[in-house]
Legacy VTK file of the C-alpha trace (Angstrom):
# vtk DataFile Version 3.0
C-alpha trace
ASCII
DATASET POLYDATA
POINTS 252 float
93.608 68.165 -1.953
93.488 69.453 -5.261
94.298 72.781 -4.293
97.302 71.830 -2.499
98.280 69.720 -5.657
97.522 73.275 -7.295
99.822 75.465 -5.324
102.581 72.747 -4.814
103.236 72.236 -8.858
103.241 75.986 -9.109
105.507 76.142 -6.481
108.267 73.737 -8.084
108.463 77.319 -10.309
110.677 79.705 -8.712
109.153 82.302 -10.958
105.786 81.653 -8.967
107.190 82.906 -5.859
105.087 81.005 -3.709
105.651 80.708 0.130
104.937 77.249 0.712
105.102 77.992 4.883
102.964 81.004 4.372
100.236 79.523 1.912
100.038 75.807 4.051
100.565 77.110 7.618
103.339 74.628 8.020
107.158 75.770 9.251
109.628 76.681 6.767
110.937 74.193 4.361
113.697 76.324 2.888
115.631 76.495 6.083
116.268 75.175 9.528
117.882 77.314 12.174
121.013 76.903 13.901
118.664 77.498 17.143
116.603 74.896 16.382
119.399 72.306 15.865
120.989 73.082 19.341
117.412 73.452 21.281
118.547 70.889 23.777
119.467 72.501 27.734
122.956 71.703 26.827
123.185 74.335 23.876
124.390 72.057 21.331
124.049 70.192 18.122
123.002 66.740 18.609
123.214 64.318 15.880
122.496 60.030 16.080
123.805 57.399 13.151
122.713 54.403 12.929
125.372 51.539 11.346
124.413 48.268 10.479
126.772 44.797 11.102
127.014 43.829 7.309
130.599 44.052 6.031
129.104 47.582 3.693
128.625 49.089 7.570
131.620 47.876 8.523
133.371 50.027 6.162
131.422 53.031 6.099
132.069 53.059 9.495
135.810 53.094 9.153
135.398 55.401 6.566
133.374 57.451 8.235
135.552 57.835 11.289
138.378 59.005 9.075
136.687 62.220 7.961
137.637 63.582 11.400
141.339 63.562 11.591
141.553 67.002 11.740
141.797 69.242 14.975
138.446 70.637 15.185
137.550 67.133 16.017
137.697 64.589 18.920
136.658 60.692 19.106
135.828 59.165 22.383
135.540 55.629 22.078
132.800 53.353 23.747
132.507 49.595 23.646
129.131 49.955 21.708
129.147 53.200 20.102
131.720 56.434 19.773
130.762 59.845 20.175
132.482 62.718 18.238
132.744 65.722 19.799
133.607 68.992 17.855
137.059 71.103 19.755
136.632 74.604 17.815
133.805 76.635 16.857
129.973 75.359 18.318
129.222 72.608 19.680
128.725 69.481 18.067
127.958 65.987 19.363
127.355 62.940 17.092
126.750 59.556 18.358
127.519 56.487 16.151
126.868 53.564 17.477
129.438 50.720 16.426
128.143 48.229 13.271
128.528 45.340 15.818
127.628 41.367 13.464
124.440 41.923 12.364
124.628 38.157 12.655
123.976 37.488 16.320
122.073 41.291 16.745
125.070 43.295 18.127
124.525 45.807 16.115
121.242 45.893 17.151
122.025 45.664 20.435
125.027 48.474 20.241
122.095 51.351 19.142
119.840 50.282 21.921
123.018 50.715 24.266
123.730 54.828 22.844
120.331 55.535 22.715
119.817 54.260 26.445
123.269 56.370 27.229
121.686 59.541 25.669
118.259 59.072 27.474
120.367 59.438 30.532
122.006 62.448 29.602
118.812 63.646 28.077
120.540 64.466 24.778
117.154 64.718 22.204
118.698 64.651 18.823
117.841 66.649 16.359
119.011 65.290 13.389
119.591 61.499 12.688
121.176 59.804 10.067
120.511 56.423 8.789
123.819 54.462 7.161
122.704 50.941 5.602
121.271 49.243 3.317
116.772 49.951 2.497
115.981 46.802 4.326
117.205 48.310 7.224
115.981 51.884 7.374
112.747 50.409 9.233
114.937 49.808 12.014
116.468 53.898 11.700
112.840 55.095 11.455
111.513 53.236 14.672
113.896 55.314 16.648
113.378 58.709 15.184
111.710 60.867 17.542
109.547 64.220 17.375
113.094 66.328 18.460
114.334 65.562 14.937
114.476 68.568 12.420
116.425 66.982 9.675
116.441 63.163 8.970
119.217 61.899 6.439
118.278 58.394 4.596
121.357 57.203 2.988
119.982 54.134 1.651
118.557 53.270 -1.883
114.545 54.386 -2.501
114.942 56.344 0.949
112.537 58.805 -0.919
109.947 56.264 -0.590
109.647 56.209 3.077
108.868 59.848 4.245
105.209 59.115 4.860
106.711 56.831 7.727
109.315 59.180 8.858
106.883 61.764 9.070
104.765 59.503 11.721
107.404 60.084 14.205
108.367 63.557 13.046
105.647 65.522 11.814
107.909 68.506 11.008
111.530 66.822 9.542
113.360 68.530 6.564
114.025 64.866 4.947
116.962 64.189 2.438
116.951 60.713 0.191
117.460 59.284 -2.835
114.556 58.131 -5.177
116.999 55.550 -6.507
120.618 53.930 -5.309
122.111 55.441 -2.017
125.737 55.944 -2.392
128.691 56.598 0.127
130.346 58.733 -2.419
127.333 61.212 -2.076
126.207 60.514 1.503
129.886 61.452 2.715
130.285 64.841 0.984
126.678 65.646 2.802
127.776 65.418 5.931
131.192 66.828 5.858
129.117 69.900 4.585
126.296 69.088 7.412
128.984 69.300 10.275
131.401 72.417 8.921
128.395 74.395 8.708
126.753 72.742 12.001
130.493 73.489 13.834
130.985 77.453 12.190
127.143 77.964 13.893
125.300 78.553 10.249
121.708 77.919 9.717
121.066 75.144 7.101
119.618 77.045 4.077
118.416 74.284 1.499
118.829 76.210 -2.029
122.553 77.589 -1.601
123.512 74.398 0.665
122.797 71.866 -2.140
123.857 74.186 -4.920
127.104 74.287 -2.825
126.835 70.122 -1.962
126.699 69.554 -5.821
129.745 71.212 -6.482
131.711 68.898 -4.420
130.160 65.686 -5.720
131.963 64.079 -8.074
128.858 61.921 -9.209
126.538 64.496 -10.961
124.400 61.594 -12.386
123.491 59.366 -8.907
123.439 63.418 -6.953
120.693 64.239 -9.529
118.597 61.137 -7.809
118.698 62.949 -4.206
115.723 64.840 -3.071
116.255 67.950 -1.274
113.825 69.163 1.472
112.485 72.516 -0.523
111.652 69.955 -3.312
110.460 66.930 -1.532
106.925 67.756 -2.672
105.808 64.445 -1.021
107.005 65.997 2.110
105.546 68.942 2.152
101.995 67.934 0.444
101.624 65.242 3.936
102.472 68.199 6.207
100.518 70.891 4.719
97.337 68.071 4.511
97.783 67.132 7.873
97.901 71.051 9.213
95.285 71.749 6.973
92.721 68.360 8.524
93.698 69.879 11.790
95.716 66.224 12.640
99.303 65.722 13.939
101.292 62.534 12.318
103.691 62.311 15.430
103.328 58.812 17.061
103.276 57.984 21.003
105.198 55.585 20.646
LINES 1 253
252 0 1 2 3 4 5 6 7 8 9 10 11 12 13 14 15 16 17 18 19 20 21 22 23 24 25 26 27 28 29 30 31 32 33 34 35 36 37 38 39 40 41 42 43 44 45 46 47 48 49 50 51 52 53 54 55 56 57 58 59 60 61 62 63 64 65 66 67 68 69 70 71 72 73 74 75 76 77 78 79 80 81 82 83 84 85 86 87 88 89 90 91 92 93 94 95 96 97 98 99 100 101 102 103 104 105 106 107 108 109 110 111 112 113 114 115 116 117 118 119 120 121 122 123 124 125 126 127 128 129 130 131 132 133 134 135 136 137 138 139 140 141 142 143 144 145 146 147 148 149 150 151 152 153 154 155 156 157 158 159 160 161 162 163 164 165 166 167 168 169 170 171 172 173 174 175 176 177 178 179 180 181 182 183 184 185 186 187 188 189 190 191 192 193 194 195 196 197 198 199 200 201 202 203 204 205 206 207 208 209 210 211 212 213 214 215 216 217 218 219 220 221 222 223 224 225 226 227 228 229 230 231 232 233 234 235 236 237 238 239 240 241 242 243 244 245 246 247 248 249 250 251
């Protein structure tokens, strides 16, 4: 343990050139493949949100859907969820199902219908994206499975949960905030996410966030968000768990 500590802290030091993958026999944590983001038998980029019923989903919803009103873009619209195809460039498939009142468990009930739809299809996702408040990421985590590569927590003290998102995928690049969650921030990510996702470009953590920050117009509440290549939490359970010979994925 204490040599792990050892070579993570040194690590944080970009003058240390340390390769984290290299020294912990764990995959990279700089960078995640295009190819491994489309690994499904379908070729593509498969991404699953998960909205919640309060009136805050409600309108990141609506919000959300309006970042694709361009023409590299296409909504198909379900009762329960809506699936947003990209129309140039690779592709791109993101399910959202539909923030439904929380009050009576439609919402609920909504992401149990799309993830039943793309168990049918068998469309694995490989990254997943939570959108609500902390007391509902739980419900986001429960559903992550060992297919995803990068897991988005936009919620407040997301950074707090990794050790749980790491019980259903061991090997997840994991982006959260140690403190409040905001839309402002969140949105910015993924309009980056899906340009880069739809022009076929590995995600590469140090030039992607240096890029993400630019566009952010809150520097102070962006400083709060933990990127994978510095989510020493992160990386210290995966390299213990490689290094104890143990796997954290769950059966379930």
């Amino acid at each position: 343990i204490y040599n792990l500590l050892h070579k993570l802290f040194l690590s944080a030091d970009p003058a240390s050139d340390i390769n984290l993958s290299k020294e912990f026999g764990i995959p990279p944590v700089y960078n995640v493949a295009y190819e491994a983001l489309a690994a499904d038998s379908s070729q593509q980029v498969i991404m699953q949100m998960f909205f919640y019923g309060d009136r805050d989903g409600q309108n990141d919803f609506r919000s959300y859907l309006g970042q694709f009103n361009s023409g590299n873009w296409k909504i198909t619209n379900e009762k329960q969820w809506v699936t947003i195809s990209s129309t140039k460039g690779k592709p791109i498939t993101i399910f959202a199902n539909r923030p439904l009142p929380e009050e009576s468990g439609q919402d609920e009930e909504a992401q149990r219908a799309m993830i039943a739809h793309m168990d049918s299809k068998g469309l694995e996702p490989t990254i997943v994206i939570h959108r609500g408040h902390s007391y509902y990421a739980p419900y986001t985590i429960q559903h992550i499975r060992p297919s995803a590569k990068i897991v988005f927590l936009g919620s407040c003290g997301g950074y707090h949960l990794i050790h749980n998102v790491l019980q259903h995928s061991p090997n997840a690049h994991i982006i959260a905030s140690k403190q409040i969650g905001k839309t402002i921030i969140n949105q910015p990510f993924f309009n980056l996410l899906n340009e880069k996702l739809r022009n076929g470009n590995s995600i590469d953590w140090i030039p992607f966030w240096k890029e993400f920050g630019q566009v952010v117009t809150d520097k102070e509440g962006f400083q709060d968000y933990i990127p994978p290549h510095k989510n020493l939490g992160a990386i210290f359970i995966k390299a213990y768990n490689t290094q104890m010979g143990e796997s954290t994925a769950s059966e379930g």
